[in-house]
SERO-4910 file (N, C-alpha, C, O; in steps of 0.05 Angstrom, whole numbers):
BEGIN
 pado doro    nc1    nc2    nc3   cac1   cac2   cac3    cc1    cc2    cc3    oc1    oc2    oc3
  Unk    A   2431   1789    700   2445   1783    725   2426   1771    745   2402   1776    748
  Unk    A   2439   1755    758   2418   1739    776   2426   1755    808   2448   1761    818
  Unk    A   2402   1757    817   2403   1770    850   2414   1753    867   2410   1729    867
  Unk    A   2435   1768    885   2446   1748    904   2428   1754    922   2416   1776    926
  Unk    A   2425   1730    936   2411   1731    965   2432   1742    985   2455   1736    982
  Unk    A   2425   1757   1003   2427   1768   1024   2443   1741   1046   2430   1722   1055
  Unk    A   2472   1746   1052   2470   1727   1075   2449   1727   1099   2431   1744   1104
  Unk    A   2456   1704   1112   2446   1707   1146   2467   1721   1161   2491   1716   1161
  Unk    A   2455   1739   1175   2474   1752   1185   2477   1735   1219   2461   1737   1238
  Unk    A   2497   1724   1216   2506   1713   1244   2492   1727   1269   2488   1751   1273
  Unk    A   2487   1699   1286   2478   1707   1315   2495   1721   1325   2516   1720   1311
  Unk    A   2497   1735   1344   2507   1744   1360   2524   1729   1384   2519   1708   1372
  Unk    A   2536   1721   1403   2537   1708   1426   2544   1731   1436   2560   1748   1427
  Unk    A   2527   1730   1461   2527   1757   1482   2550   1751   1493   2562   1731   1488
  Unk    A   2559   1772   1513   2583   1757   1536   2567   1753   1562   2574   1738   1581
  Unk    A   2553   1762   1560   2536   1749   1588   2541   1708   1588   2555   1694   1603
  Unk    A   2520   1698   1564   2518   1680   1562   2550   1658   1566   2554   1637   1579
  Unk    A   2569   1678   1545   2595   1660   1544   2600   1662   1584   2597   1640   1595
  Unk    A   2607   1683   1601   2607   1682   1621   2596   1653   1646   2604   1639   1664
  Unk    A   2572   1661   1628   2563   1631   1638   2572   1608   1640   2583   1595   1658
  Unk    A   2562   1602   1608   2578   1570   1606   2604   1580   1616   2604   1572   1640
  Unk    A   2631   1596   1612   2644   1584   1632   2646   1582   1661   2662   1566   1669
  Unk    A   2636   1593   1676   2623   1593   1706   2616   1559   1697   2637   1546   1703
  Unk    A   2596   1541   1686   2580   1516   1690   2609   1500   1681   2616   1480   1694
  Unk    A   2619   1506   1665   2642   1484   1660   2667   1488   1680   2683   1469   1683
  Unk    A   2670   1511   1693   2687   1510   1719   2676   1495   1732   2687   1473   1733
  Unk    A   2656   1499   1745   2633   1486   1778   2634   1466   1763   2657   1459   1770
  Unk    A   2625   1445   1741   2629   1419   1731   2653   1411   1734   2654   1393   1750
  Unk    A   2674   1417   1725   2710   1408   1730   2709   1410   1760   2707   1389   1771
  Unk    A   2710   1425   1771   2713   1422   1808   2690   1405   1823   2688   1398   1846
  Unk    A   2673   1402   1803   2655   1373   1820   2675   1344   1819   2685   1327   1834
  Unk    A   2673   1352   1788   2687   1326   1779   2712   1316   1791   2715   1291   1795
  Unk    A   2730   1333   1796   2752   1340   1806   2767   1310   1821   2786   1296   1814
  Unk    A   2747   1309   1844   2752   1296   1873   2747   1261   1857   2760   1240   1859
  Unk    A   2729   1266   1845   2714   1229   1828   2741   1227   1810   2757   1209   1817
  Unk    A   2748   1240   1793   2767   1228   1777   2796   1225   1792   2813   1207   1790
  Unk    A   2795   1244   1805   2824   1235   1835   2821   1213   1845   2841   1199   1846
  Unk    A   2798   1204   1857   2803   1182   1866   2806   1152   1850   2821   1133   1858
  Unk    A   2790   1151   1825   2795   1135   1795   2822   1142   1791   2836   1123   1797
  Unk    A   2833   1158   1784   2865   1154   1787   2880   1138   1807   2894   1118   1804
  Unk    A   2874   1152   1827   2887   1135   1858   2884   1100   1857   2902   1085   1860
  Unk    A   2858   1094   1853   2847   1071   1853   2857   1058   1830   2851   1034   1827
  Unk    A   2873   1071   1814   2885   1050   1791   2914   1048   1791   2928   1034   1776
  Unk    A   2923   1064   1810   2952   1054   1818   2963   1046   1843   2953   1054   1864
  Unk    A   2985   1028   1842   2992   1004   1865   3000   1031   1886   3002   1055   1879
  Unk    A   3002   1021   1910   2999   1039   1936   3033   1041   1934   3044   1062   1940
  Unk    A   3048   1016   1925   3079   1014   1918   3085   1040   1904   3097   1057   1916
  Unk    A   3076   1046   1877   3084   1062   1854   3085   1089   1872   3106   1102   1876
  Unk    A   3053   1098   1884   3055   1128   1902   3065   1125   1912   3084   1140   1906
  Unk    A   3071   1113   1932   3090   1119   1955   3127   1125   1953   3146   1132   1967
  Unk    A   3121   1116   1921   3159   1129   1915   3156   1147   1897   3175   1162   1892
  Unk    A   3132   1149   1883   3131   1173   1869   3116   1193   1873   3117   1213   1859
  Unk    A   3099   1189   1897   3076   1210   1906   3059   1215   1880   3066   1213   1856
  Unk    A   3030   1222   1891   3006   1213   1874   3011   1242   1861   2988   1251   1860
  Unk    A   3026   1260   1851   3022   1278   1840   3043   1267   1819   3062   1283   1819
  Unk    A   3046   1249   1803   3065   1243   1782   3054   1216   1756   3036   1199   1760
  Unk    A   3067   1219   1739   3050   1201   1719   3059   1173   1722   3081   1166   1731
  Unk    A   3040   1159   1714   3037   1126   1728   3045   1111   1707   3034   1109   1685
  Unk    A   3074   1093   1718   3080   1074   1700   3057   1047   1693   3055   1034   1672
  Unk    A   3044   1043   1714   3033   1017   1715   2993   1034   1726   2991   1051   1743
  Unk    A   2976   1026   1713   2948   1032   1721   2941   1002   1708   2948    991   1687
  Unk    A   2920    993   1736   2911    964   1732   2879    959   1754   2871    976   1770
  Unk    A   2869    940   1752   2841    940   1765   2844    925   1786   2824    916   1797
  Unk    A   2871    919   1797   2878    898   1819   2867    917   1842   2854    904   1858
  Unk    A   2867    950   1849   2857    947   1874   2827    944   1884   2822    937   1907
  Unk    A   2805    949   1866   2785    935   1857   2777    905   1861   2756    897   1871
  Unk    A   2797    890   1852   2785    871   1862   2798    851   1883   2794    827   1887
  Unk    A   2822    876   1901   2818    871   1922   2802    874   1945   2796    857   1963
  Unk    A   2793    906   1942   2772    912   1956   2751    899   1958   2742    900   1981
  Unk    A   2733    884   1938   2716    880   1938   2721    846   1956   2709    836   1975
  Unk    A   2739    838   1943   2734    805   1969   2753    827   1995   2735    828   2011
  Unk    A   2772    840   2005   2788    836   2024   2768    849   2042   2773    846   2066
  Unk    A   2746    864   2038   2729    877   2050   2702    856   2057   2686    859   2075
  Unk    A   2702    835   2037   2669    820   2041   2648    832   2030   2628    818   2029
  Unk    A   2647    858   2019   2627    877   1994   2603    856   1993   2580    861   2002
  Unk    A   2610    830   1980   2580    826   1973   2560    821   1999   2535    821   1996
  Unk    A   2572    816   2022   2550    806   2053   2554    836   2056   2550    840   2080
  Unk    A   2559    859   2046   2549    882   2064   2531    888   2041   2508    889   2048
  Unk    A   2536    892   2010   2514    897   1993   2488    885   1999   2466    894   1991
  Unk    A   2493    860   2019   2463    843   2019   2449    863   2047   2427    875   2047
  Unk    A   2467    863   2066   2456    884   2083   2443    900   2079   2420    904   2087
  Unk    A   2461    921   2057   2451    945   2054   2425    945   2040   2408    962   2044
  Unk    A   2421    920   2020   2392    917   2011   2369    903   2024   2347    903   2013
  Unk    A   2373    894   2045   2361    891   2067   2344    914   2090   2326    914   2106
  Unk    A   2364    932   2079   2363    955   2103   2338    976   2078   2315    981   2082
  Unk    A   2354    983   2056   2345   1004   2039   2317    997   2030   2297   1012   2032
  Unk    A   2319    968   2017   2287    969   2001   2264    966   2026   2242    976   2021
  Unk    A   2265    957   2042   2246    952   2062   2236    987   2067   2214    998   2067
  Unk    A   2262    996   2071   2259   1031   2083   2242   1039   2064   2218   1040   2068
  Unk    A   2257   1046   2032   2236   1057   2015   2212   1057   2017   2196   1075   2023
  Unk    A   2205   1022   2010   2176   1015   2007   2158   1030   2031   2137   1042   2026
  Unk    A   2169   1025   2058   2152   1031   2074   2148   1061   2079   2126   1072   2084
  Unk    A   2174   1072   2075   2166   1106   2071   2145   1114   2059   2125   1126   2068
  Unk    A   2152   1105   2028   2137   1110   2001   2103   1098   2023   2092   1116   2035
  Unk    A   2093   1075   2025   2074   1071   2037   2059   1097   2049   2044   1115   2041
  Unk    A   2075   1087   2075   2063   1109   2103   2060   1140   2088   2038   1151   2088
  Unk    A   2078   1151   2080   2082   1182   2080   2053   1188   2049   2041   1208   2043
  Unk    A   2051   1161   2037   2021   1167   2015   2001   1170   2028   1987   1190   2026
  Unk    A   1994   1147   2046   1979   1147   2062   1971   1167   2077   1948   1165   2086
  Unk    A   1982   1184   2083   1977   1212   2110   1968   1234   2078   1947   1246   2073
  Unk    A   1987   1231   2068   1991   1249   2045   1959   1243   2025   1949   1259   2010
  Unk    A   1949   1217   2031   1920   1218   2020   1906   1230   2033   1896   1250   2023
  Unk    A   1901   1223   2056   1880   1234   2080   1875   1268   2080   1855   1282   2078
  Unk    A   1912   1276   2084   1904   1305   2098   1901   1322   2064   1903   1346   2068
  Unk    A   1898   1318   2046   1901   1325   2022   1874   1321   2002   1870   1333   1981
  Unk    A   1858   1303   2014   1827   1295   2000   1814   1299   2018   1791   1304   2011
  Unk    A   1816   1298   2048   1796   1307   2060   1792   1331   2081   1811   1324   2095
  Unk    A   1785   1345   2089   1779   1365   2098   1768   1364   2128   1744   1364   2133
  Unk    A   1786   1364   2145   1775   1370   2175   1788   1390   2185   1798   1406   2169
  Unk    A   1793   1396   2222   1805   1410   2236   1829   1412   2235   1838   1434   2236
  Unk    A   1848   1390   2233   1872   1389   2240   1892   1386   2221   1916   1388   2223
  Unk    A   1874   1379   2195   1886   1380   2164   1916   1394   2166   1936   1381   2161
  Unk    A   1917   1415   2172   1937   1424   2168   1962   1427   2189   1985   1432   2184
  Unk    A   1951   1422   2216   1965   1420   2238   1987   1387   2237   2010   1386   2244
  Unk    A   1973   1367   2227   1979   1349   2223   1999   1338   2196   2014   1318   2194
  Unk    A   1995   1352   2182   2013   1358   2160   2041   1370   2167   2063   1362   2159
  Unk    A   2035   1390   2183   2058   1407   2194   2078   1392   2217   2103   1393   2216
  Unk    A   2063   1377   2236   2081   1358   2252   2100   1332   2236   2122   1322   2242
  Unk    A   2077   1327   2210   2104   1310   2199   2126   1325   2183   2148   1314   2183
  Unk    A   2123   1348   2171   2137   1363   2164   2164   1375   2184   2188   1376   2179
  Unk    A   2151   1382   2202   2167   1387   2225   2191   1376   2232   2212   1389   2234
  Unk    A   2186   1342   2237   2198   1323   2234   2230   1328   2221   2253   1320   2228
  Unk    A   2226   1338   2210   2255   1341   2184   2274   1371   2198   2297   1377   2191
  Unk    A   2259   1385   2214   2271   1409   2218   2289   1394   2248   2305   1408   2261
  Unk    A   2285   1373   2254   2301   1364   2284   2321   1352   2270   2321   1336   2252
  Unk    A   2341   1365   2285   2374   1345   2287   2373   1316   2295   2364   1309   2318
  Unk    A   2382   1294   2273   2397   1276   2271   2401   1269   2307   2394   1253   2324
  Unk    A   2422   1300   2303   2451   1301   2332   2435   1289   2358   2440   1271   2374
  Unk    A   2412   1308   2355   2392   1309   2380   2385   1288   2387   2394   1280   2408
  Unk    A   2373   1277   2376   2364   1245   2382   2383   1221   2390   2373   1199   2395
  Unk    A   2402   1225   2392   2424   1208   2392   2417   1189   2418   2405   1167   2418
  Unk    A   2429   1205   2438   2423   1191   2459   2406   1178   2472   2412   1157   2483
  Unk    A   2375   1192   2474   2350   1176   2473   2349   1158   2455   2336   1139   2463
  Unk    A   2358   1156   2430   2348   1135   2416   2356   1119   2421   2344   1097   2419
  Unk    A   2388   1122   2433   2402   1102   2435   2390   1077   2463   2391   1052   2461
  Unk    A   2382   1089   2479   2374   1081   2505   2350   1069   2497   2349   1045   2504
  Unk    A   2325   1080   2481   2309   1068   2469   2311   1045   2456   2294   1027   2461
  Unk    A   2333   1042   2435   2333   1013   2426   2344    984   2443   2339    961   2437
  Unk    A   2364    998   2472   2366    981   2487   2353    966   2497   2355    942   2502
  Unk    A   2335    985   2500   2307    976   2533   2287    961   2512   2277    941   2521
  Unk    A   2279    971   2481   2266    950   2464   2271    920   2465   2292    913   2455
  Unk    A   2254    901   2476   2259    872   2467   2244    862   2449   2219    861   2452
  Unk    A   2257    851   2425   2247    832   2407   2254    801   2396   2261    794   2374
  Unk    A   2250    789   2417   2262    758   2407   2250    742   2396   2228    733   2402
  Unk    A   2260    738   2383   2252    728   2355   2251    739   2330   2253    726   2309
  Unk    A   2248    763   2331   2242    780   2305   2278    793   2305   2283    801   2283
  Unk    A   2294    794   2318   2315    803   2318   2340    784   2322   2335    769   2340
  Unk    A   2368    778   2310   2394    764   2313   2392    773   2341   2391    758   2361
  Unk    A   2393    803   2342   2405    812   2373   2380    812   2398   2385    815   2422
  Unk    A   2358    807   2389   2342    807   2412   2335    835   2412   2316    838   2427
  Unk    A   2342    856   2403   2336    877   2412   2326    898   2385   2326    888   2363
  Unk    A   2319    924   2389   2322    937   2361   2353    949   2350   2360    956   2328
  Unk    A   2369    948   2380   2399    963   2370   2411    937   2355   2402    914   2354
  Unk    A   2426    944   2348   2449    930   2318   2427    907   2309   2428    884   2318
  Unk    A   2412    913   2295   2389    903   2278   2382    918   2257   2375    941   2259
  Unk    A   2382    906   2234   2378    923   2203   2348    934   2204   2342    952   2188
  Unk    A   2326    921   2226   2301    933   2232   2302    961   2249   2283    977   2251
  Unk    A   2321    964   2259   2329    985   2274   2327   1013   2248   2314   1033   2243
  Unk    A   2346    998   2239   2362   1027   2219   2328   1028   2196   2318   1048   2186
  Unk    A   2320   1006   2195   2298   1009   2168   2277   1020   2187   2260   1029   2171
  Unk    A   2264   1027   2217   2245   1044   2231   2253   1070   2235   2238   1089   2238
  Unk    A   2286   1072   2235   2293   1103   2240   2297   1118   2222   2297   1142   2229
  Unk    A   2301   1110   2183   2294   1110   2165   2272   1132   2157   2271   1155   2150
  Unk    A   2248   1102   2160   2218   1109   2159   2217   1139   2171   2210   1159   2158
  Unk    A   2226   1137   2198   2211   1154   2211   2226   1195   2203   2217   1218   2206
  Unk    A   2251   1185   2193   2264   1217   2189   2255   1224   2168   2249   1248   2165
  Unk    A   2249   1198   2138   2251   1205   2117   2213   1212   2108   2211   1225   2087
  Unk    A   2193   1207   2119   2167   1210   2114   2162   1239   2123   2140   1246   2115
  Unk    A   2177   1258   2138   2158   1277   2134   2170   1295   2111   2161   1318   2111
  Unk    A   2187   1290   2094   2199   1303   2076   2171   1294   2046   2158   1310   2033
  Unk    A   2172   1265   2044   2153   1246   2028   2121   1255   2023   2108   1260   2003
  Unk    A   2117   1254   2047   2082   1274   2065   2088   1295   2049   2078   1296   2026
  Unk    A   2104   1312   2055   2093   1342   2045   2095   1342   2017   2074   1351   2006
  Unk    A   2121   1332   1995   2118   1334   1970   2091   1319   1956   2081   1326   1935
  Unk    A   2083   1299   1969   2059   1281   1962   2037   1289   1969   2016   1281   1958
  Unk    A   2039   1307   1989   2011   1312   1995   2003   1342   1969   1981   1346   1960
  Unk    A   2030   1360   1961   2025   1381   1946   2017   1363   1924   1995   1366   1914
  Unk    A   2033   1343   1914   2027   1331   1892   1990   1326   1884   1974   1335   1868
  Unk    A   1989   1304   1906   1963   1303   1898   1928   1320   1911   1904   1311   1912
  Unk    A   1943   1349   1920   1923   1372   1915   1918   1375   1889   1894   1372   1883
  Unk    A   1936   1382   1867   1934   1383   1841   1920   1360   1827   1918   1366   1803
  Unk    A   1912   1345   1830   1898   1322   1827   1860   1327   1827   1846   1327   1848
  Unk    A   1849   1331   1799   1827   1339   1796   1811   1324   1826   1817   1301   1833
  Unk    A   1790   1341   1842   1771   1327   1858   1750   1309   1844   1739   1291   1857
  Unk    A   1744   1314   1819   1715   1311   1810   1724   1270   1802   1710   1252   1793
  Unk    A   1752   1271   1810   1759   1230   1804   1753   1228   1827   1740   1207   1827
  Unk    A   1753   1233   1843   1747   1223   1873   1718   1228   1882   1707   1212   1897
  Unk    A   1705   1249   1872   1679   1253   1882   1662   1227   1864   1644   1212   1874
  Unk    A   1672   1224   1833   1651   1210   1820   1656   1167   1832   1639   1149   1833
  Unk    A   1686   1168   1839   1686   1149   1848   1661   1140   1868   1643   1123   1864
  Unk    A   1668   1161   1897   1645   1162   1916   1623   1153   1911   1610   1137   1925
  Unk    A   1614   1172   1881   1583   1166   1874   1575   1137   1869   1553   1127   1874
  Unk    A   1599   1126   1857   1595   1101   1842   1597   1075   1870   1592   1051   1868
  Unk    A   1605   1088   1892   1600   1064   1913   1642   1053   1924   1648   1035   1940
  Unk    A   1659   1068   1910   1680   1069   1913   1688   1070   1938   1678   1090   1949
  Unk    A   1711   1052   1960   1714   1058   1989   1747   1075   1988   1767   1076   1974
  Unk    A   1738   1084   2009   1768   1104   2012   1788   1087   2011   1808   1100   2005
  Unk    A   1796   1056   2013   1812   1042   1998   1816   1042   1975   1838   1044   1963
  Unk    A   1795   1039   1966   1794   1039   1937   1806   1065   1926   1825   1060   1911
  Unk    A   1802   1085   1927   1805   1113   1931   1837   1123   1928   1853   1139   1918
  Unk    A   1836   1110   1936   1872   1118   1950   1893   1092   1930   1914   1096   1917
  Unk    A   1877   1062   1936   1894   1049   1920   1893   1044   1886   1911   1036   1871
  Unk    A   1865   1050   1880   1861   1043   1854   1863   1072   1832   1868   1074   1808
  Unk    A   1856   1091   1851   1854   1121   1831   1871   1146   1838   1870   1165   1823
  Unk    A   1885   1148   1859   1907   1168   1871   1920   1161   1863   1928   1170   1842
  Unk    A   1934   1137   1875   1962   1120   1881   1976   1121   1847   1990   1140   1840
  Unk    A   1969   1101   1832   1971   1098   1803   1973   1135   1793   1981   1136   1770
  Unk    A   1969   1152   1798   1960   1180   1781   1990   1185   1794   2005   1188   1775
  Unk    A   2001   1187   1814   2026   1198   1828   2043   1180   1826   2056   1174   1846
  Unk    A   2047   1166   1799   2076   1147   1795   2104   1167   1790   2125   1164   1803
  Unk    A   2100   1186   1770   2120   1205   1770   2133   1213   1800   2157   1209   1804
  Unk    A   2115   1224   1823   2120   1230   1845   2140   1215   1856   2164   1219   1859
  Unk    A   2122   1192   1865   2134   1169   1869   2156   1154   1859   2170   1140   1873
  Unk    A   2159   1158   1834   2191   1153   1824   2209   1165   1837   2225   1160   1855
  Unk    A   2199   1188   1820   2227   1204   1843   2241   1211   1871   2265   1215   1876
  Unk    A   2219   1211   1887   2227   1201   1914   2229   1176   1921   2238   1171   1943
  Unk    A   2224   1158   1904   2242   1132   1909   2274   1125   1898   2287   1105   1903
  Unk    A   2281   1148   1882   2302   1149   1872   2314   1156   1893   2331   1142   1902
  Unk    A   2304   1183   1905   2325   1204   1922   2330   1183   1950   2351   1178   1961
  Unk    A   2301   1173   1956   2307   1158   1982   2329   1144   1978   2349   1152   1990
  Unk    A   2329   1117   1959   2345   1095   1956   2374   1111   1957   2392   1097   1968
  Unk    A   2383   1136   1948   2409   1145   1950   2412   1156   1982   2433   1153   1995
  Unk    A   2390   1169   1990   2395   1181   2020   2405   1161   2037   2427   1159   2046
  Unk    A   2381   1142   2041   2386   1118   2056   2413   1101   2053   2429   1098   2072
  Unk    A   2416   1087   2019   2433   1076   2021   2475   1091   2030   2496   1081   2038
  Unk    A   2469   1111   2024   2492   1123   2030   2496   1134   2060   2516   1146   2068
  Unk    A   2477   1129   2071   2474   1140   2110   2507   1120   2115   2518   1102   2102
  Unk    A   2514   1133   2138   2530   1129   2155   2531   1139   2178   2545   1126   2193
  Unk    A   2518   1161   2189   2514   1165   2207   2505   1146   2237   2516   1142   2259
  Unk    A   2471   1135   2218   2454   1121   2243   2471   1093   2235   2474   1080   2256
  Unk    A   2484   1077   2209   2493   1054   2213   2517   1051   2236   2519   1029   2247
  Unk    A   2538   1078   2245   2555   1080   2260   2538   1072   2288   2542   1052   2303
  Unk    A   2520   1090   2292   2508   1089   2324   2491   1080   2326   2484   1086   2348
  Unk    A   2475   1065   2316   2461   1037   2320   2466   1007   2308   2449    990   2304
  Unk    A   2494   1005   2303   2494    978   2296   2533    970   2305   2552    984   2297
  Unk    A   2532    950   2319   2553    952   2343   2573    918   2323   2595    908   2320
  Unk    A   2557    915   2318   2570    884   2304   2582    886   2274   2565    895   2258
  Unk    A   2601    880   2265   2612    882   2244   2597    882   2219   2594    899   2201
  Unk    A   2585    853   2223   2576    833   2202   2546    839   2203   2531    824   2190
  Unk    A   2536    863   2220   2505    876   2214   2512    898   2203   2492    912   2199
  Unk    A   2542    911   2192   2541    937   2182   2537    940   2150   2546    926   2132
  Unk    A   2521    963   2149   2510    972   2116   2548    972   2106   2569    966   2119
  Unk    A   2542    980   2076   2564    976   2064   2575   1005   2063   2596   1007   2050
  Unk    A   2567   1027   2074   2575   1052   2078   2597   1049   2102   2619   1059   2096
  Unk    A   2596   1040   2127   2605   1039   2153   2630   1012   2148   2652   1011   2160
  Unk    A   2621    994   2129   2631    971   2130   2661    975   2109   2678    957   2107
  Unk    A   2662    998   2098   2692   1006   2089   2714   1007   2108   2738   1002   2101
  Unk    A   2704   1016   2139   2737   1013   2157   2740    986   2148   2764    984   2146
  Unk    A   2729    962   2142   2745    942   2150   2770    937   2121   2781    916   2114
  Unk    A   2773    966   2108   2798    961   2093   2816    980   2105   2830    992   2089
  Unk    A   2820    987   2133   2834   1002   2139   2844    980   2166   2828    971   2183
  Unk    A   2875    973   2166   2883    968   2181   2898    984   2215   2892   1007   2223
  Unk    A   2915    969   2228   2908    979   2256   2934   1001   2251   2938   1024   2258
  Unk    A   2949    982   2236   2976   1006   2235   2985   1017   2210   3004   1032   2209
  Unk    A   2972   1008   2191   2976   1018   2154   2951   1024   2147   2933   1015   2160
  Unk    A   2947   1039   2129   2921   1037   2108   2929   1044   2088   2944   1063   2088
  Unk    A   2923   1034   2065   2920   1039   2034   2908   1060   2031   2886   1061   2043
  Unk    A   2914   1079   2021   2889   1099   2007   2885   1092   1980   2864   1099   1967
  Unk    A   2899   1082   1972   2884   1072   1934   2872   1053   1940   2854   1048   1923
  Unk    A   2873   1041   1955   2846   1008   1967   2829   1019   1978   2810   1005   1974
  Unk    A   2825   1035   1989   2803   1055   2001   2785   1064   1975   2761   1058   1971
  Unk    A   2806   1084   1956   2791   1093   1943   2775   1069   1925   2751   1063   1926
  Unk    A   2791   1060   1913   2781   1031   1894   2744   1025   1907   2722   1023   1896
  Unk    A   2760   1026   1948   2730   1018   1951   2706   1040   1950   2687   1037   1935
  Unk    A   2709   1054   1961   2688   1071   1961   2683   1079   1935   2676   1102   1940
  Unk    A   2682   1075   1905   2680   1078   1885   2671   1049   1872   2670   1047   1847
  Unk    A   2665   1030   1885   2650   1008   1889   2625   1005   1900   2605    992   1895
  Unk    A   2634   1030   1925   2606   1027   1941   2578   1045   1920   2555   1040   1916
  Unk    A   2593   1064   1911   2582   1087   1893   2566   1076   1873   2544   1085   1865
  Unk    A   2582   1048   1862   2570   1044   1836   2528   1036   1838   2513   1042   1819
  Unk    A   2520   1026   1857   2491   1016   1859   2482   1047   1853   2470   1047   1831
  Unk    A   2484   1072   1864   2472   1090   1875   2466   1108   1853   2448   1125   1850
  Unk    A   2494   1097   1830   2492   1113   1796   2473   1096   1790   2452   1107   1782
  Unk    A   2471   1059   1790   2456   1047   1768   2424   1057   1777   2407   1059   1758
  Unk    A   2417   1063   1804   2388   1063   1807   2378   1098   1792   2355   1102   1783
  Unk    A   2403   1120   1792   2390   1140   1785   2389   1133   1753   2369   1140   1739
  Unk    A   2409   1120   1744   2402   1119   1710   2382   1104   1704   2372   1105   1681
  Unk    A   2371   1084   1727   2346   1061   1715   2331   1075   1719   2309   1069   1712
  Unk    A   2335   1098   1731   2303   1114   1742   2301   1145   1732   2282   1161   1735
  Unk    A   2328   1147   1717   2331   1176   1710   2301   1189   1702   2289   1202   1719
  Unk    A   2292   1186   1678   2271   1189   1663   2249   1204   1688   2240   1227   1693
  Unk    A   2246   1177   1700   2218   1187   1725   2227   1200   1739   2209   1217   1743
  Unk    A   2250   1206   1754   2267   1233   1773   2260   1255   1766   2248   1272   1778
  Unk    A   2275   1256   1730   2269   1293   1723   2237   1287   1711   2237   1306   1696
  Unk    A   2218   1278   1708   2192   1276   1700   2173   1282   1732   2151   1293   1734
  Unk    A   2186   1274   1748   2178   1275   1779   2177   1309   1785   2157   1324   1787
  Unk    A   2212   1317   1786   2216   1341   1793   2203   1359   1781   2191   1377   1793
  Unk    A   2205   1356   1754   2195   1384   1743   2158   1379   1733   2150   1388   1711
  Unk    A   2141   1365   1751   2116   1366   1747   2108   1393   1757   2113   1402   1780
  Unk    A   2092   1409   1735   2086   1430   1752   2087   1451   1743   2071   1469   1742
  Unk    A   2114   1448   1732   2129   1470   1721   2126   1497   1699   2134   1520   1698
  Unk    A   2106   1477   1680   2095   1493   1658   2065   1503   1666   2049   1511   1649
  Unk    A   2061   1503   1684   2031   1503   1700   2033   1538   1707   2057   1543   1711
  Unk    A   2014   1563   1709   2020   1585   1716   1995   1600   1714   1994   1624   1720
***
């Protein structure tokens, strides 16, 4: 007689775990929820709801409000805006906030840490607060020549300095933790070899913190480009508005579409998915540096 082998005796699944996943596949369906409502909405004529109300099944789904939105709104002169406004911001964030984030992080003085903390700080003030000074501030600014308006208010240089200035002390602090972790003995032997703190920062830091740097160029490009806030209260002229603000102009004085609405704002959405999937990789390689470290 030949010996049977012994089955495998089946895993177990705890109920804890099943508990779980369904908790993650509820909170996933109610994220999702609101995005696929409005992809519905946006594929049927505003005619069809309105006699059958959007809670009923759709004889007719088509891409016409799509591509009305996109000419009846002008989409592509606000997309040019909005990339006008966003990549300038990034870059110069990403810049400035390495820069501080080199200094107070490689070298060692009095205020190292006091100075770290004021740009940090930065991020704990209300938006709300600033409103009105800023607003008076960009009035009394003159710049002619460098500005359509002469001034810094309703100017895409406006929105790309107020940008800079909210989004760097968030940048500073993750960059500056980042590159503490960053052996000293590359920077000391540089030194030895006749290396200048330019050099320093651009040829042997900078390049070592690309992961970093990805990923807060990811997060920025979505923060920034989706603001509406500062595009509302510093930019007064139609045809200077980002493409966030520049959606009323599918809302008329005495009707509005809501499936042309939706259509659009699920237009505006689309840049904000392509930059996290071109950048996915470096985002979660960014975030979770560190991690296995203990």
């Amino acid at each position: 007689m030949t010996a049977v082998s012994p089955a495998f005796p089946r895993a177990r699944v705890r109920p804890a775990r099943l508990v779980l996943h369904l908790f993650l596949t509820v909170t996933a369906l109610a994220w999702l929820a609101p995005l696929l409502w409005a992809v519905y909405s946006a594929l049927r004529p505003y005619a069809e709801t309105s006699t059958k109300g959007y809670v009923s099944w759709p004889d007719k789904l088509s891409l016409d409000n799509f591509t009305d939105a996109f000419t009846q709104s002008g989409m592509a002169h606000y997309f040019g805006n909005t990339l006008l406004i966003a990549v300038p911001a990034v870059l110069l964030t990403l810049f400035a906030s390495s820069c501080v984030a080199f200094y107070v992080s490689r070298f060692d003085f009095r205020l190292n840490l006091a100075l770290l903390l004021v740009f940090t700080a930065g991020n704990l003030l209300p938006q709300q607060v600033v409103i009105t000074p800023l607003y008076r501030l960009y009035l009394l600014i003159d710049l002619p020549g460098i500005t359509a308006s002469g001034k810094l208010y309703d100017s895409a240089l406006g929105l790309v300095l107020i940008h800079v200035a909210f989004q760097s002390g968030f940048c500073t602090f993750v960059l500056s933790n980042y590159m503490r972790m960053l052996p000293h003995e590359l920077t000391e032997a540089a030194l030895v070899d006749g290396a200048s703190v330019w050099r320093l920062y651009w040829q042997i830091v900078l390049p070592l913190c690309r992961p970093a740097m990805a990923a807060l160029a990811t997060l920025l490009s979505i923060w920034i480009y989706n603001d509406f806030f500062w595009a509302i209260v510093l930019v007064a002229t139609g045809e200077n508005m980002p493409i966030t603000s520049a959606l009323q102009n599918l809302s008329g004085q005495y009707f509005t579409d809501p499936n042309l609405i939706a259509a659009g704002a699920l237009l505006t959405a689309v840049p904000t998915l392509l930059v996290y999937f071109a950048l996915q990789r470096q985002f979660v390689s960014g975030l979770t540096l560190g991690a296995n470290k203990g």
